[in-house]
C-alpha positions in Angstrom: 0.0 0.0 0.0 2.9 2.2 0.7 6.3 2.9 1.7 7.9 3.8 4.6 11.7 5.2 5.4 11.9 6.0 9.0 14.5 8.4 10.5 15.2 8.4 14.2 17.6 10.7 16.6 17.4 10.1 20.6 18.1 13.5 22.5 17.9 13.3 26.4 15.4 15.6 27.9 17.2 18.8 29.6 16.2 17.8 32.9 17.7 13.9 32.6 13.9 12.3 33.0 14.0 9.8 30.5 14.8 10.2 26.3 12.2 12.4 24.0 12.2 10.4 20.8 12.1 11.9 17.8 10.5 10.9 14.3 10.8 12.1 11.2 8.8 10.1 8.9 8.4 10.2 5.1 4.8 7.8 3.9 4.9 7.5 -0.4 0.7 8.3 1.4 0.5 10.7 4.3 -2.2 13.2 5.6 -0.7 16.1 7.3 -1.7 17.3 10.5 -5.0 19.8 10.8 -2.1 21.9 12.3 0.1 22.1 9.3 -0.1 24.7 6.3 -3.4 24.6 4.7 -4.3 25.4 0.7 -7.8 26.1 1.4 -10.9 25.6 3.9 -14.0 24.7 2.8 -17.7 25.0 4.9 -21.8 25.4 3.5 -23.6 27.4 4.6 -27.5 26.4 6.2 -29.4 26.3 2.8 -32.3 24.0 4.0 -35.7 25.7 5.0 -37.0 23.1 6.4 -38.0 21.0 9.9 -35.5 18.1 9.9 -32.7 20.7 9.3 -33.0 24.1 10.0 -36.4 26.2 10.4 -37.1 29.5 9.6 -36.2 30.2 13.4 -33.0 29.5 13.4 -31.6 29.6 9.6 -30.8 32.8 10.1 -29.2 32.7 13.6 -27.1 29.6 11.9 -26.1 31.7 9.2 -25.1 34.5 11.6 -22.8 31.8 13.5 -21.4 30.3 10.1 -20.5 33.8 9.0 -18.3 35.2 12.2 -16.4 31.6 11.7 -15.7 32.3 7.8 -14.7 36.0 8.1 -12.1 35.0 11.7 -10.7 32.2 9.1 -10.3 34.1 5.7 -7.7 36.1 7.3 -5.1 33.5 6.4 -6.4 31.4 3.8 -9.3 31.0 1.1 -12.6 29.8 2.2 -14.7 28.1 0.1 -18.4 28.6 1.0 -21.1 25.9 -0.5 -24.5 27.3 -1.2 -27.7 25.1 -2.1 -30.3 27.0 -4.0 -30.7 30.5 -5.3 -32.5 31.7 -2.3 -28.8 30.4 -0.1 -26.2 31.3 -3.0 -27.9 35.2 -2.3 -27.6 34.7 1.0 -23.8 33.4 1.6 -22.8 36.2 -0.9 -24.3 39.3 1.0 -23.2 38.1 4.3 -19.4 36.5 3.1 -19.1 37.5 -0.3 -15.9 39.9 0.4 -14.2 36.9 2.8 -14.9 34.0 0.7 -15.8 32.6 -2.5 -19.6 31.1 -2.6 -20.2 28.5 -4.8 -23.6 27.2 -5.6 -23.7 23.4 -5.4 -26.2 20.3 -3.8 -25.4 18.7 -0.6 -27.5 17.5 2.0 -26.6 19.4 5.1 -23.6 21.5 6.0 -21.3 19.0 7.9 -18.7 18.4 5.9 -16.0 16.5 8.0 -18.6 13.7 7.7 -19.4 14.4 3.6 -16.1 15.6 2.3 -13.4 14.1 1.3 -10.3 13.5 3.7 -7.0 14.9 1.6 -4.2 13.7 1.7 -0.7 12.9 -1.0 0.3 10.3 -2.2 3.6 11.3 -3.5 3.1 14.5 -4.4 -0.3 14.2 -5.9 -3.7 15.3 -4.0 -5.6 12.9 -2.8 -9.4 12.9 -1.8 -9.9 9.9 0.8 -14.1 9.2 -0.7 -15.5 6.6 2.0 -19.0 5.2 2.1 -21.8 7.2 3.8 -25.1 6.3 5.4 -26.5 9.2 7.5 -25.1 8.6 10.4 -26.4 5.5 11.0 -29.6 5.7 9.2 -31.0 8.9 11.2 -30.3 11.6 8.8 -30.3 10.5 5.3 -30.3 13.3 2.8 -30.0 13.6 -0.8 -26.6 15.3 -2.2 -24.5 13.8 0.9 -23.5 11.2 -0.8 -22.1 12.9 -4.0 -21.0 16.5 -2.5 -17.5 15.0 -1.3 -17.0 13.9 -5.2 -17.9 17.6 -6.4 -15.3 19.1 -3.7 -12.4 16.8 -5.0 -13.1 17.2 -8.6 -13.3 20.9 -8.4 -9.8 21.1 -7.0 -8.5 18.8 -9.2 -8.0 16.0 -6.6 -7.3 12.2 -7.4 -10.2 10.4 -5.6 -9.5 7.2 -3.7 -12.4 5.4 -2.5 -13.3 3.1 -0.1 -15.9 0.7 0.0 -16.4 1.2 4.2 -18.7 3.5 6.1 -16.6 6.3 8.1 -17.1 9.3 8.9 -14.4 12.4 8.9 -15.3 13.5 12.5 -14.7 10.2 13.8 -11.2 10.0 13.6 -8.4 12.4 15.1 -5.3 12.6 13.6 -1.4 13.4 14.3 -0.1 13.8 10.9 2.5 11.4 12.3 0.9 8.2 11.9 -1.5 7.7 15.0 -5.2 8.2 15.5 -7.8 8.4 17.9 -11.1 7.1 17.8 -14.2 5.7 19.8 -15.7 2.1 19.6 -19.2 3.9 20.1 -18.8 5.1 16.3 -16.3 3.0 14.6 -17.8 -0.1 15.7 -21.8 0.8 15.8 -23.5 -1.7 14.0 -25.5 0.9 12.2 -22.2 1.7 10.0 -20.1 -1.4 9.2 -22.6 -4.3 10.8 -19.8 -6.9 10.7 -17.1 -4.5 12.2 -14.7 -5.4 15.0 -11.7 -3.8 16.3 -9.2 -5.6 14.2 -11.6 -4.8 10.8 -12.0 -1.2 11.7 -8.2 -1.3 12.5 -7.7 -2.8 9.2 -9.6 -0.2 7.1 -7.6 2.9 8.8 -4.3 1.3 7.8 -5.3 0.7 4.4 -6.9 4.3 4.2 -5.0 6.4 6.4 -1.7 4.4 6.7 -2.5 4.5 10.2 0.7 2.9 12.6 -0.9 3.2 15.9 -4.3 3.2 17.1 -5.6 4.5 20.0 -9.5 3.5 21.4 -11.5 5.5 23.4 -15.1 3.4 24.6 -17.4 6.0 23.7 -18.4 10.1 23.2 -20.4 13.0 25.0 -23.8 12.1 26.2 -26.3 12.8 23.9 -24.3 13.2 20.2 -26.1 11.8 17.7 -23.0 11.0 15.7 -22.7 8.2 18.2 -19.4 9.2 19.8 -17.8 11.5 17.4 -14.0 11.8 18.4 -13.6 15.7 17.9 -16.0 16.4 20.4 -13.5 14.8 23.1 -9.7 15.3 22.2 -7.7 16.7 19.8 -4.4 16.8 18.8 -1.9 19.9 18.9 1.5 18.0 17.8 2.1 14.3 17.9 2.2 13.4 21.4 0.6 15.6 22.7 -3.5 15.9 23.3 -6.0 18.2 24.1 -8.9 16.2 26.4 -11.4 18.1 27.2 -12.2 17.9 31.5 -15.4 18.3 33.4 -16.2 21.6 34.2 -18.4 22.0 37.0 -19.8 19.3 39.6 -23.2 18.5 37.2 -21.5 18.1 34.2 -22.9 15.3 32.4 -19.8 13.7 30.9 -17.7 13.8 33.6 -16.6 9.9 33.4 -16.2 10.2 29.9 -13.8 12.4 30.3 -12.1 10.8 33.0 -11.5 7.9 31.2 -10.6 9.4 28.1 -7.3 11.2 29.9 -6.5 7.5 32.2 -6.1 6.3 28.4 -4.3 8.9 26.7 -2.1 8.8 29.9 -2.2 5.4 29.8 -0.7 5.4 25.8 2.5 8.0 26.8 0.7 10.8 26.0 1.2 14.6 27.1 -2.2 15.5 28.3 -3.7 18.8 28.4 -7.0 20.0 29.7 -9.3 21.7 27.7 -12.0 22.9 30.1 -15.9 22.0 28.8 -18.8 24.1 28.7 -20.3 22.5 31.4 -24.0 21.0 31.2 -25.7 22.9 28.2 -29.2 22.4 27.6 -31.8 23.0 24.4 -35.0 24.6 24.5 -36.7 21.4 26.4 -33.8 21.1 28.6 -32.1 18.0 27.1 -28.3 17.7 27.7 -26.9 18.5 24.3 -23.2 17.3 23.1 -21.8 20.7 23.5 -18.0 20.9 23.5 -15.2 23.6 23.2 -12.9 20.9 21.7 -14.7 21.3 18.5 -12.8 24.4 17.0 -11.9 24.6 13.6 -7.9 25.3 13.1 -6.9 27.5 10.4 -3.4 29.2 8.8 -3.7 32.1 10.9 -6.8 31.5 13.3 -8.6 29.1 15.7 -12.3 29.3 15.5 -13.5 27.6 19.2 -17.2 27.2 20.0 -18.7 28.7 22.9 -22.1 28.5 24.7 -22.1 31.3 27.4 -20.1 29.0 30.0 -18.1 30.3 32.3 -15.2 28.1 31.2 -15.0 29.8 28.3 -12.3 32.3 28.4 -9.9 29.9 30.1 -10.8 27.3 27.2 -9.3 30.3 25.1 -6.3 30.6 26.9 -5.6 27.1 26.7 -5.6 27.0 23.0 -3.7 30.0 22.8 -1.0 28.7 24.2 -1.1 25.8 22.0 -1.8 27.3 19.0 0.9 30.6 19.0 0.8 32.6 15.9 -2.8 31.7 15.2 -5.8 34.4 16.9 -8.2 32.2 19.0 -11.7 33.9 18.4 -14.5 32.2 20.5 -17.9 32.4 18.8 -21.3 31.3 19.8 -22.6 28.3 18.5 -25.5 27.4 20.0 -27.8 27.0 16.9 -25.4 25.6 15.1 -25.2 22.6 17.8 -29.1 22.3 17.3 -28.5 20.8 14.0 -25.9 18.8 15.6 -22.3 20.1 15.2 -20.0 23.1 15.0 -17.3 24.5 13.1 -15.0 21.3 13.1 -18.0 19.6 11.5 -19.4 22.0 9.4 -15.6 22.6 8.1 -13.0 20.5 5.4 -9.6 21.6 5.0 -7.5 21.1 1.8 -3.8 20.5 3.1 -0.6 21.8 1.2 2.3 19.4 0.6 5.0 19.2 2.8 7.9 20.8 1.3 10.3 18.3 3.2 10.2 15.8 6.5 10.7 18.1 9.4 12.9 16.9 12.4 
């Protein structure tokens, strides 16, 4: 499937604990880290007037939140801004024409971690990861999801790979380096691949990702109807080290969720850092909804982090400004977007540029 030359150097930590090991890696197939230099973004914006996806209500409101997200990112990189319908194409232009480029096209709904393509190279050729879809499960089927990821890749000229497996982007955090993060909850539901078990799913993100290492999480926040989505929960901000979000607050619903998730990254050698969450957040008939800082969108020159009002906010912001320097951290309210079931990671694709050389 591909090739591997690995290149290691051993330098002892300044205060004698121990080695840091050091990896440079070059894959004939790699995807680069969310982190790394980026070609391009790509979002939609809410298009569907309709019930089961956004009501007159709150389309505009979702608009309002898509829009502060696009102008904070197209200060260091194009955006690419799907419309569906005359009525949307309108729309996105008037509110984001001057910070991106709208571009009318059919998709289902605007969550395109799921409905994109994942890019990567192989060699130095683009590469558009296309992998199987089925609404999440069966709950939210809509026509266009399937096909939008193959419109995205053939508009920039993308060599599409595809993959005859159900997987979602959202469900699987990556390093850049080889390693991923996932949860059982998802990966091995029965309403994607029915015959799935760990060493099939494991399997499928070698082939696909070229995946080295693996690590498992048992399941998501309470409530997300993407059945455990792994960007809700940690995130990576180099290899080695995480971002796992913590309970904030004695009522927070997911506090064992998150305990467990750090005892396993701890578990695995990795650096841990807490990434405070909103705390229990409720919708209009006070059900616990999967509301989560740790689903910000990274970008060139900016990190766009979902807030809700919580009073964990601003130190959420601090923590990924320290781990993001160079980049502006702009918190943004997202609670209507999270009542269609996401935020700006999900609603978001990136295009990554080629690595000019392995970095040590």
């Amino acid at each position: 499937m591909f090739s591997l030359r690995v290149r290691v150097a051993i330098k002892p930590k300044e205060t004698g604990e121990g080695v840091a090991l050091i990896m440079a890696k070059e894959n004939r197939f790699y995807i680069p880290a969310e982190w790394e230099r980026q070609l391009e973004i790509w979002t939609a914006w809410p298009s569907h007037d309709d019930d089961d996806r956004w009501p007159a209500e709150r389309l505009e409101k979702a608009r309002d939140e898509v829009a502060q997200m696009v102008r904070a990112l197209s200060a260091g990189e194009k955006v690419v801004v799907l419309a569906f319908g005359d009525a949307a194409v309108r729309s996105a232009e008037e509110s984001v024409g001057k910070n991106a480029n709208v571009l009318a096209a059919g998709f289902g709904d605007i969550w395109l971690r799921d409905t994109a393509p994942v890019f990567g190279f192989d060699g130095t050729c683009l590469t558009a990861l296309r992998f199987q879809l089925n609404g999440w499960g069966g709950k939210y089927v809509y026509q266009y999801d399937d096909t939008v990821g193959e419109f995205i890749a053939t508009q920039i000229r993308a060599r599409i790979k595809p993959f005859d497996f159900i997987l979602e982007g959202g469900a699987v955090e990556h390093d850049g380096n080889g390693t991923i993060l996932t949860t059982r909850q998802c990966l091995l539901n029965k309403n994607r691949n029915r015959n799935w078990d760990e060493k099939d799913a494991e399997a499928a993100l070698r082939e696909a990702y070229g995946a080295e290492r693996i690590i498992w999480f048992d399941k998501g926040l309470k409530n997300d109807h993407t059945d455990g989505h792994i960007d809700n929960l940690a995130r990576f901000v180099a290899p080695g080290r995480v971002l796992c979000t913590e309970a904030f607050g004695k009522d927070d619903p997911n506090t064992k969720v998150y305990a467990q998730a750090r005892k396993t990254l701890e578990k695995e050698g990795f650096e841990v850092i807490s990434l405070p969450s909103p705390g229990p957040v409720k919708d209009a008939k006070g059900k616990i909804v999967p509301a989560s800082h740790a689903n910000f969108v990274i970008g060139n020159r900016a990190v766009v982090m979902p807030s809700y009002g919580s009073e964990s906010e601003s130190a959420a912001v601090e923590v990924l400004e320290q781990h993001f320097p160079g980049r502006t951290v702009t918190a943004v309210r997202s609670d209507t977007l999270l009542t269609g079931g996401g935020s700006f990671h999900c609603i978001t694709q990136h295009v990554p540029a080629l690595r000019s050389e392995a970095k040590e």
